[in-house]
C-alpha positions in Angstrom: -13.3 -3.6 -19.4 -10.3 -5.8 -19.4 -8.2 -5.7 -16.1 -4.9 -4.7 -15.8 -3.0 -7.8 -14.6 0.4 -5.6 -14.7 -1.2 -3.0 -12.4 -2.9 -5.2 -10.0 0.0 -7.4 -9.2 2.1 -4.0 -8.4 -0.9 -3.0 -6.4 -0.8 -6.0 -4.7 3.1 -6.1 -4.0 2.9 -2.5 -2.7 0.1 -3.2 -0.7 1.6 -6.5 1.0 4.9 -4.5 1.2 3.1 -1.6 3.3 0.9 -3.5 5.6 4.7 -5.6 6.0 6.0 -2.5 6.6 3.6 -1.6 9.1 3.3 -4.7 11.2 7.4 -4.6 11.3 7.2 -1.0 12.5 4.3 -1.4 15.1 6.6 -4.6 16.9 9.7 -2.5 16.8 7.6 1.4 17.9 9.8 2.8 14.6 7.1 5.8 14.2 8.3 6.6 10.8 8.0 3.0 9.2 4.5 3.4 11.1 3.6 6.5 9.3 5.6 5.3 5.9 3.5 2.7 5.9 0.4 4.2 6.4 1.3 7.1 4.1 2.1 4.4 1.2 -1.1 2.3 2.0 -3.6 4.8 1.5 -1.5 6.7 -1.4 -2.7 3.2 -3.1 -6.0 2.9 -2.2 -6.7 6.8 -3.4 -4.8 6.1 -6.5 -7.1 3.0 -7.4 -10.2 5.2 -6.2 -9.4 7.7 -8.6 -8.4 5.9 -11.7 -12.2 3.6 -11.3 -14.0 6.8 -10.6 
């Protein structure tokens, strides 16, 4: 099976994007870039889950 360079580069961006997100959040206490960022984090990682599965 051939990867899917398009897919894992977005992956990748909205993964460093999120944990960015997160790490910005947690030094400013903004609760809802905490939980944004938490919320678009593991929306990715059950989205990948699912489509190898």
């Amino acid at each position: 099976m051939k990867p899917n360079w398009f897919l894992l580069t977005w992956i990748a961006l909205l993964a460093i994007v999120g944990a960015w997100l997160f790490f910005d959040a947690t030094i400013s206490g903004n609760k809802v870039l905490i939980f944004f960022g938490v919320f678009l984090v593991s929306g990715i990682f059950l989205g990948v889950l699912k489509k190898n599965i």
